[in-house]
N, C-alpha and C positions, 0 to 999 in steps of 0.2 A: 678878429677871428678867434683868440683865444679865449677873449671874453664869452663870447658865444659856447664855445666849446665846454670851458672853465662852467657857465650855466646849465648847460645840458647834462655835467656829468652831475650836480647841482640836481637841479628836478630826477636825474632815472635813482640818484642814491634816497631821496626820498619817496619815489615809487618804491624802492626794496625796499625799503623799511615797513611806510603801509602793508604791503605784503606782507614782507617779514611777519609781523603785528596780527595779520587777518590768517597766516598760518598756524601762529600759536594758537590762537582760539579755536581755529577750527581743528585743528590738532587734541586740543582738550577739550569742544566739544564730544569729539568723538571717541575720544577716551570715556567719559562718562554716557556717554552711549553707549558703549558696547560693554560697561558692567554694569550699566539700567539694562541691556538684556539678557544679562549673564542672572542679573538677582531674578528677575520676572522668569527666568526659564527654571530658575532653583525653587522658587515656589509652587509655580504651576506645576512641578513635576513631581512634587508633595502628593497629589491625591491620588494619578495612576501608581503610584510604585504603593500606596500606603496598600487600595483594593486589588494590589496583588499578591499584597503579603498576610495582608490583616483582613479578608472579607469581613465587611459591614454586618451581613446575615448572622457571622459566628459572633460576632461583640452581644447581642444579647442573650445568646444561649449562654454564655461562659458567664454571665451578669447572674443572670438567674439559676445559677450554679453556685452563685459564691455566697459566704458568709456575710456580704454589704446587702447583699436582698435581703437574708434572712433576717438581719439588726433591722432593715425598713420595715421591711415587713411584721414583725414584732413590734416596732413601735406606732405602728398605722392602726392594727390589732388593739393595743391598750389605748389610743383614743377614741377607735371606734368604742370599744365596751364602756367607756368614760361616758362616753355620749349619749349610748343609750341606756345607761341608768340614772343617768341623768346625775353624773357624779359631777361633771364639770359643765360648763357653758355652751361646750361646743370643742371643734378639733382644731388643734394647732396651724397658724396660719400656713403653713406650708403645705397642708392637707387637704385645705379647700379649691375646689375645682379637680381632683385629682381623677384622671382620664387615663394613664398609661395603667393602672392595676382596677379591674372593676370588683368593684364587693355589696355581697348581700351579708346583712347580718341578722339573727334573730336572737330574743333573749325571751326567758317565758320565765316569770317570777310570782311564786304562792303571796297573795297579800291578807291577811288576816283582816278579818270583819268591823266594819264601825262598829262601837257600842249600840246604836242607835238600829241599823241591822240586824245587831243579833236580839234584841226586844220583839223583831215584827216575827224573826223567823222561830220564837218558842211554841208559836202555834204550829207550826208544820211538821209533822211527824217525821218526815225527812229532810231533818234539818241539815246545812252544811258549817263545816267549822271555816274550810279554807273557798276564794277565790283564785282564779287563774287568771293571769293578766302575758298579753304576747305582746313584746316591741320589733319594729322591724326597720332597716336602714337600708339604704342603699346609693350608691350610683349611678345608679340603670335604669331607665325609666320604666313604667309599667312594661314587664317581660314577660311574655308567658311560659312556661316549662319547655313546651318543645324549642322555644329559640335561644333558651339559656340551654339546654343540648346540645343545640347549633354551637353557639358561643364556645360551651368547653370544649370541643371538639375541634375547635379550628383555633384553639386557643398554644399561646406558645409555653404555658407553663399554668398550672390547674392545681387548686388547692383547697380542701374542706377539711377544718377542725370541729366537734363536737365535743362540748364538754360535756360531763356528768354531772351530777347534782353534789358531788365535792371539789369540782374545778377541773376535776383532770382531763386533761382532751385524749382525745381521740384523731388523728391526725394523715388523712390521707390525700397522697400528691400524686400529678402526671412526671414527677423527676424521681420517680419512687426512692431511694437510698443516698442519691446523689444531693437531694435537700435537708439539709442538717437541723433536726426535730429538734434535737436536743437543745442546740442554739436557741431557737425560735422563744421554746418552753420557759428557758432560765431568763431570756429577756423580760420574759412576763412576768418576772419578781414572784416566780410562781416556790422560791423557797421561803414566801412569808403566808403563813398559813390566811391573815387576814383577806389579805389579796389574795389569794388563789382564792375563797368564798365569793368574792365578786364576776367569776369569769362561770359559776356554777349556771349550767341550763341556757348557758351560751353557745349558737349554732354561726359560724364563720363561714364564708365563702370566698375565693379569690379566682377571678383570670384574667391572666395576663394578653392582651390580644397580639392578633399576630404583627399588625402594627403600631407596636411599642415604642418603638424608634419615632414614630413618627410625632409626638406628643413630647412638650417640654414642660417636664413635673419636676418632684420631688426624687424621682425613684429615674428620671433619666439621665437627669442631671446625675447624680451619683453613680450608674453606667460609665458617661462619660467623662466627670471631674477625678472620679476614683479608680476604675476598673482600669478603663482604656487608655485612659491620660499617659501613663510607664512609657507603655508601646511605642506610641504615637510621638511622644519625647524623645524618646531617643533616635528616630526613625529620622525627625528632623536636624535632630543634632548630625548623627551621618550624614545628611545631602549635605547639610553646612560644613561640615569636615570638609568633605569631598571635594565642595567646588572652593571654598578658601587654600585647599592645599594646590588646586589645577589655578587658581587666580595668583597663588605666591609662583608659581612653576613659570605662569606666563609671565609674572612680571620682572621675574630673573632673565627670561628667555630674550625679553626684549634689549637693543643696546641702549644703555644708560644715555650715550651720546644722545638719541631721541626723546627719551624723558627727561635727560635737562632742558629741552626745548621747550616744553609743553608747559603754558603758563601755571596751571595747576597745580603740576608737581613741584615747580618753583617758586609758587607761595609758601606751599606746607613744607618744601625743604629752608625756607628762610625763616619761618617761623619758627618760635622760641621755644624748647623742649617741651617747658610750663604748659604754654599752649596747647601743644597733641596733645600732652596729656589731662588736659580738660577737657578738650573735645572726645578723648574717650570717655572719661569721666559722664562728661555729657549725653555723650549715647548709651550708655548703663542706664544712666538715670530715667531717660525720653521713654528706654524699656520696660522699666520700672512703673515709671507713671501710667505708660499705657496698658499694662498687665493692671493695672490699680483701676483702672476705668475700664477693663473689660473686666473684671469682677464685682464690680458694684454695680454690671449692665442689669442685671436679671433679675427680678422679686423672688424667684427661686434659688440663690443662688448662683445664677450662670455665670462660669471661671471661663480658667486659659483652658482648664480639659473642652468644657463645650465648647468653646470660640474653637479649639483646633478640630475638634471630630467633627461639628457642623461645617468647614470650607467654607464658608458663604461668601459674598463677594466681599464682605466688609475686611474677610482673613486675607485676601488678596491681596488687596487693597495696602489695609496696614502691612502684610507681612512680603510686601515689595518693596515698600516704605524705607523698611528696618531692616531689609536685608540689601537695598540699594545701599543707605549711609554706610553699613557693617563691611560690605566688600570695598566699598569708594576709601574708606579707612583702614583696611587691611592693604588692600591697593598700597595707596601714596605712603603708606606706614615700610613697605618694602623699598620701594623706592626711595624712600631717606635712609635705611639702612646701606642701599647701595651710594647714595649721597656719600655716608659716614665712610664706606670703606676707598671711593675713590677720591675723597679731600679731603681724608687722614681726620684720625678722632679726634684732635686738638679744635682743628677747624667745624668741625660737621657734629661732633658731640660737647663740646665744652663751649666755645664760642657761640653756639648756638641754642647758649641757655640761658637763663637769668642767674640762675643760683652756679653754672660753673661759671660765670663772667666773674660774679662775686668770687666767688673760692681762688679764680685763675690771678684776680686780684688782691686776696688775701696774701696768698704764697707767692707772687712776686715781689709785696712788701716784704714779706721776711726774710725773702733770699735777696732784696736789697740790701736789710738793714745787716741782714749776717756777713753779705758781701763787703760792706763797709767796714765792717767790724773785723773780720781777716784779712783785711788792708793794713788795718794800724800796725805800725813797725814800735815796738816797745823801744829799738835803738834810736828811735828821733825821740831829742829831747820833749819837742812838744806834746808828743802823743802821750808820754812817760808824767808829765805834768799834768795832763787832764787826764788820764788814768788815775793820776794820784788824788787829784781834786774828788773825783769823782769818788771815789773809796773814803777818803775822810767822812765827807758829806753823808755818805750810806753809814757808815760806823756813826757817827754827830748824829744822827736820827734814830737809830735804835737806841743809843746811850739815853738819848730823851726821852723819848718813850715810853723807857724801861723806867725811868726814876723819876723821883719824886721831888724832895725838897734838893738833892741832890743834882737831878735834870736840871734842875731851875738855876742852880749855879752854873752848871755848865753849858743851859744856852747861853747865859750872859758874856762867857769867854767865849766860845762860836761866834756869837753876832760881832765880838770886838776883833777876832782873828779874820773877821768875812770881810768888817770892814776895811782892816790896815789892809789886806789883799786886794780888795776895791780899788783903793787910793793909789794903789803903786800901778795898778791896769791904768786908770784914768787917768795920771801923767803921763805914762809910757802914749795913747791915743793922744795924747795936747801935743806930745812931741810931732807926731804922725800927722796931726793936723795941720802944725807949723810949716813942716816939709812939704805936705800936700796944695798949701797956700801959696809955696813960694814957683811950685811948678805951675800952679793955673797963672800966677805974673810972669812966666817967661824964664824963669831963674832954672834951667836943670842942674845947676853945681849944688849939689847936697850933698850931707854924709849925716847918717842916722847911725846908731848902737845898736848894731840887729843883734843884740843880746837881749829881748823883749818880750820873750815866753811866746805866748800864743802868738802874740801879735807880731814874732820876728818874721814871717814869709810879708806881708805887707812892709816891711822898714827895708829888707831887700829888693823885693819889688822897685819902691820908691830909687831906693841906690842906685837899682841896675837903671834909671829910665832915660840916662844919660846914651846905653846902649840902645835902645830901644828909639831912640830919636835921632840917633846916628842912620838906623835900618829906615828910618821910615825916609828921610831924607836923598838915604841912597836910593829908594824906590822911588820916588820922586824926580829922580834925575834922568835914573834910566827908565820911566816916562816922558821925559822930555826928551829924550835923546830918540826913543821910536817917534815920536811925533816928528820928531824933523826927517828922519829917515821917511818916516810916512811921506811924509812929503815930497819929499827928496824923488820917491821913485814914482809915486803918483805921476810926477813933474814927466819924470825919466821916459816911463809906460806910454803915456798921451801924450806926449810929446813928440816920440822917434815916429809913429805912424802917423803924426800930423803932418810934421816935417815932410816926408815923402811924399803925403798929398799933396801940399803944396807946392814940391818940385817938380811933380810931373804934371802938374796942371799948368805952371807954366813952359814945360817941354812942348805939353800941345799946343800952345797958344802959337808954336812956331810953322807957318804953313809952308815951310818945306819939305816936314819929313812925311815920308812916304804913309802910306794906308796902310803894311804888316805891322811897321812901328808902334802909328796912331793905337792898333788895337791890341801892342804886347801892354803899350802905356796904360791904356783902360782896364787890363786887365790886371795890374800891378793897382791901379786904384779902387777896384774892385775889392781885392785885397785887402787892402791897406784901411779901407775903410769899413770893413765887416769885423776888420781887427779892431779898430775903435769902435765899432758900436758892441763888439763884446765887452772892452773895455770899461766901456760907459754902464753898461747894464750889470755885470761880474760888481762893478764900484755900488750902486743903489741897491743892489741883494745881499752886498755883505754889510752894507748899511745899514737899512733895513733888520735884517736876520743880528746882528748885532747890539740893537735897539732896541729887539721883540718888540717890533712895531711892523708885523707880521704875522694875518690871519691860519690858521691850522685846520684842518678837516680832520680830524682825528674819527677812525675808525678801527674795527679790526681787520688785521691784515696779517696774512702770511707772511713773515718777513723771509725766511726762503725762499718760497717762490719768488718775490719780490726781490732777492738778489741773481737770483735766476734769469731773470726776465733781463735786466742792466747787464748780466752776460751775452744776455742772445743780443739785444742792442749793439755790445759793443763790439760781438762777434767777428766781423769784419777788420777791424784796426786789430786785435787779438790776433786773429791769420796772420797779417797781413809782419807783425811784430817779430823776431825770432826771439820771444821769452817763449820759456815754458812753463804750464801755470797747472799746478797741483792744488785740486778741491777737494777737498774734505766735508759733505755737508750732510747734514743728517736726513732719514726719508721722510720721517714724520712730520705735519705739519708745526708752526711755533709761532702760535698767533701772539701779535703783540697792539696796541692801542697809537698808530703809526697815521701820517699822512701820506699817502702813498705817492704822491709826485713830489715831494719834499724830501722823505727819503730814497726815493730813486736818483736824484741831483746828489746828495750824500755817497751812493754808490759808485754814482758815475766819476763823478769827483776823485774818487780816491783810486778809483780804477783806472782814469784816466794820467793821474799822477804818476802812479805805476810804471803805465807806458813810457811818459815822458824823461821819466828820471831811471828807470831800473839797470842797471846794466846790460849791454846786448848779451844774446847768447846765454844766460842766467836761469835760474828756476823764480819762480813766484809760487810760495807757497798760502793757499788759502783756509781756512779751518773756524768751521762756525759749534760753536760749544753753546752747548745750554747745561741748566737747571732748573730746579723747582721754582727760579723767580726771576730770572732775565736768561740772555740769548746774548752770545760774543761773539763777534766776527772780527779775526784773528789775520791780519795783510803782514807776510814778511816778503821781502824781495832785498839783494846786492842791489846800492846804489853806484852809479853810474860816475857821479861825482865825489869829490870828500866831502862828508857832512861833517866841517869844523864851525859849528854852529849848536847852540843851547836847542833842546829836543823841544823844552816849550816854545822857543820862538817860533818856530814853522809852521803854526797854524794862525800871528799874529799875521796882518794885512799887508799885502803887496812882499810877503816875504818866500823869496825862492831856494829849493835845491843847490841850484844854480847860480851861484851870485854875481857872475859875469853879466849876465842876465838875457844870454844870448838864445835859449831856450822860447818858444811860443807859449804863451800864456799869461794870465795876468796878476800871478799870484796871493791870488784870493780864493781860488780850490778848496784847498785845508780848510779856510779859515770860516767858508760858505758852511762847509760841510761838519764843521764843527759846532757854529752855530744852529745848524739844524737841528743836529742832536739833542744840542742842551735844551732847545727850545721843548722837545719831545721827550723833557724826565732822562734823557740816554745820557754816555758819556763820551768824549773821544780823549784817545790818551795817544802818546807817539814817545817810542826809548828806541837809542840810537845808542850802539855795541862794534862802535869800529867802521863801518862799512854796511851791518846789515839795521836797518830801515823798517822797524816794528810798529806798526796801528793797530790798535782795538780800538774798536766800538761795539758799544755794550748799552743794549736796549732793554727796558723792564718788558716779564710778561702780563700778558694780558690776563 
């Protein structure tokens, strides 16, 4: 039945665990859930807040308002005129196909007569000197006047230059004073007289449509990479404030105890400083790179200002991306600060680094060696000798090094001072070895000259080993002396309730005595023999537990509660007892790495002791004490008997309070219970002050 039992609890403690296991996960799934919807709400909420602050309509009026039109505008202007005088090849790649500004231009140039020309024309009384020659350009396809009417008219910004026949224009806009002429002009290198002769008898035209926005040019691209880009930056920088400041809020708000739980946060909290700090590293760069590849997207130019003004899905997309890893990292980044503050910086920032593990190992070298070092007693001869050695030897090496033909004689005396010093060491060892020889044959009678410098703690060593084999001899004895005792009451113990079995069995074998007798007898055998099968069982557990040959369930456990519990069990015999028993135990829980029906037989045990042995009418004082790294529980009670007995024997086998031995039990309590402990990293310890009867045991935490 226990085996059954012992298996069931067996299978449900590996059912919690699976669970356990499938908590964590789904624990940390849903933590990266709920800031995958935290980042996807922080994006999405980018484009209503930007068109409520920044209407789209006003981004190209303020465009075509500023000084970045006017410089395009200017330099579209001198490749048109390029173009059609056929100065250059053609307009600058970034000018072909250009849709968001439409333009007509005209140029009309006086060309002077072939020679050949003016031969035919000497007969014509109305000769001419000059021709007239007209070019014209455009982006518009055949337009007739009333629809370029149309066109300016519905146009969002309208502009015609005429120059004169020395360059100078003539310059009128739909932005009348608010379009900067002057700009425009000086782009035209119009203070180099040369140039200005080229722009002569050139007629300009521009409009802007009303769906400019809608066109990705030259002239939008710089709208939204130059103009609008400020705004829009900063616009997303505040939502990313905002919600990293409500994501650090929440994740203070939450209790730590839960986010240790959560497998996630207890990778990145075990993970090596070095680590995080790559991983952010890492996400710098991932941003980097893809800012690098959304501006190499576009033939035009198109940057982060176009990717953010446009919103497309591809901005979602990426910027759910980069804003999920950016909170998931601010997240678990809070979370190890709270790591750090509740397992102290030592553990949570130093240990948990590469370079402070090196550093924490640095400085514990040198506050060994310095530790070492403020040990030596200059008053002991030998410390005073190799002090001394050691100073020569530093003085012997600068002397050499400093000199010359000089050094060189006085290594030769050094080398012959190191050696006679050598020789007298390595006698003094032959001595040491002699002596050392004669003890591996059996010989302890030596006597060495522990006048031997360094090497005198070894030549007294050797001296003393005469003491030292006296002690081991007597421990020796009084080992043999508990074995017999062992014995002796093993004998004793199984014995006196055999004995009684056997007399009252054959009491009944007499069939005279009556039927109340028959059953006082059986129930004295009853007795008798539940007292030997404790016996028998009490003897294979301290066997066993003595041996560590004795399986452990090792889990975490409340050890409070778990003392708790062995009170309410024992609750009954405690009534029933007139001790009186003052607890002291603390509220909070004090997990520790425990077998929980191992150490409850531990509890019981010494509880049980208690009752057996404590004085009537007495107090029992109980008192469980922690720390930062184990957990004492603290048994004082008046003994009952006189304990004229060594404190350490009482938890040795079949050894009692009681040496009469007239007390129930089989005195192996202690020794179970002791056993258990050590089996479990704990300690048990027992000092005895007269009468009063002190146990600790003392468990590591978890």
């Amino acid at each position: 039945m226990d085996t059954n039992l012992n298996n069931q609890n067996d299978n449900d403690e590996i059912i919690y665990e699976k669970k356990d296991k499938r908590s964590f996960i789904a624990s940390s799934l849903a933590t990266v859930l709920i800031i995958l919807i935290f980042a996807a709400a922080s994006v999405v909420s980018y484009l209503p807040i930007r068109n409520s602050y920044f209407p789209v309509e006003d981004n190209a009026k303020s465009y075509l308002e500023s000084s970045n039109f006017v410089y395009n505008l200017s330099r579209l202007t001198r490749n048109l005129q390029h173009s059609i005088n056929k100065a250059d090849e053609g307009y600058e790649s970034r000018y072909v196909d250009l849709k968001s500004v439409k333009y007509k231009i005209n140029s009309t140039v006086n060309q002077d007569l072939d020679p050949v020309d003016e031969l035919e024309d000497t007969e014509n009384t109305q000769s001419e000197e000059y021709t007239v020659e007209r070019n014209s350009l455009s982006n518009m396809a055949d337009i007739s006047d009333a629809q370029l009417e149309k066109e300016i008219k519905n146009s969002l910004f309208y502009m015609k230059a005429t120059f004169d026949e020395n360059g100078d224009p003539k310059i009128e806009t739909s932005s009348g004073s608010k379009f900067n002429k002057g700009i425009f002009v000086d782009m035209l290198n119009h203070s180099d007289d040369e140039i200005k002769k080229e722009y002569a008898n050139l007629e300009v035209l521009y409009i802007v449509p009303e769906d400019f926005e809608a066109y990705n040019d030259v002239f939008t691209v710089d709208m939204k990479d130059t103009h609008a880009f400020p705004d829009y930056a900063m616009l997303i920088s505040v939502i990313g404030a905002v919600s990293i400041i409500i994501l650090i809020i929440s994740a203070f708000a939450v209790p730590y105890s839960a986010q240790s739980k959560r497998t996630i946060c207890r990778i990145f909290n075990k993970m090596f400083l070095e680590f995080k700090v790559f991983t952010w590293i890492g996400f710098v760069l991932l941003c980097a790179g893809t800012g690098s590849m959304i501006d190499g997207y576009n033939y035009y130019g198109y940057g982060i200002g176009s990717f953010i003004y446009d919103a497309d899905p591809y901005f979602y997309v990426v910027g759910i991306i980069l804003t999920f890893i950016l909170y998931l990292l601010v997240y678990l980044s809070t979370v190890y600060l709270k790591y750090i503050y509740y397992t102290g910086f030592k553990k949570g920032l130093i240990d948990n680094s590469f370079f402070g593990k090196i550093f924490l190992y640095f400085v514990r070298s040198v506050k060994g060696v310095l530790k070492k070092l403020t040990r030596i007693d200059l008053r002991e001869d030998n410390y005073r000798k190799l002090v001394l050695v050691v100073g020569i030897n530093l003085l012997a090496i600068l002397i050499l090094g400093s000199g010359r033909f000089l050094g060189f004689i006085l290594a030769i005396a050094y080398s012959l001072f190191i050696f006679k010093y050598l020789l007298k060491v390595f006698a003094k060892a032959k001595d040491l070895n002699d002596a050392s020889a004669k003890v591996a044959e059996g010989n302890f009678n030596i006597s060495l000259d522990e006048n031997m410098g360094i090497l005198s703690p070894m030549a007294k060593n050797l001296n003393n080993i005469n003491k030292g084999f006296r002690l081991a001899v007597d421990k020796e004895i009084k080992s043999q002396r508990m074995k017999s005792e062992l014995i002796s009451n093993v004998s004793h113990d199984l014995k006196t309730p055999l004995t009684s079995i056997i007399t009252y069995v054959d009491l009944l074998k007499n069939e005279d005595i009556d039927l109340d007798t028959q059953k006082e007898y059986i129930s004295i055998l009853d007795r008798k023999s539940q007292r030997l099968k404790v016996l028998i069982e009490d003897l294979f557990e301290a066997s066993r537990a003595s041996s560590g040959n004795i399986e452990l369930y090792l889990e975490k456990v409340d050890a409070v509660a778990l003392f708790r519990q062995t009170l309410g069990e024992l609750e009954e015999k405690i009534n029933d007892s007139n001790l009186q028993f003052k607890i002291n135990t603390p509220e909070n829980k004090v997990m520790c790495n425990l077998d929980g029906r191992r150490t409850y037989r531990v509890f019981e045990n010494i509880l049980t002791n208690i009752l057996k042995y404590a004085m009537e009418s007495s107090r029992v004082y109980i008192d469980i004490i922690e720390n930062e790294y184990e957990v004492s529980f603290i048994f004082k009670n008046i003994s009952a008997y006189e304990m004229n007995f060594d404190a350490s024997e009482i938890t040795e086998r079949f050894t009692r309070g009681d040496e009469s031995r007239n007390t129930e039990g089989s005195g192996l309590g202690l020794s179970i219970a002791k056993s258990f402990v050590e089996l479990q990293n704990g300690k048990l310890e027992i000092t005895v002050d007269g009468d009063l009867f002190k146990l600790i045991v003392t468990f590591p935490k978890a």
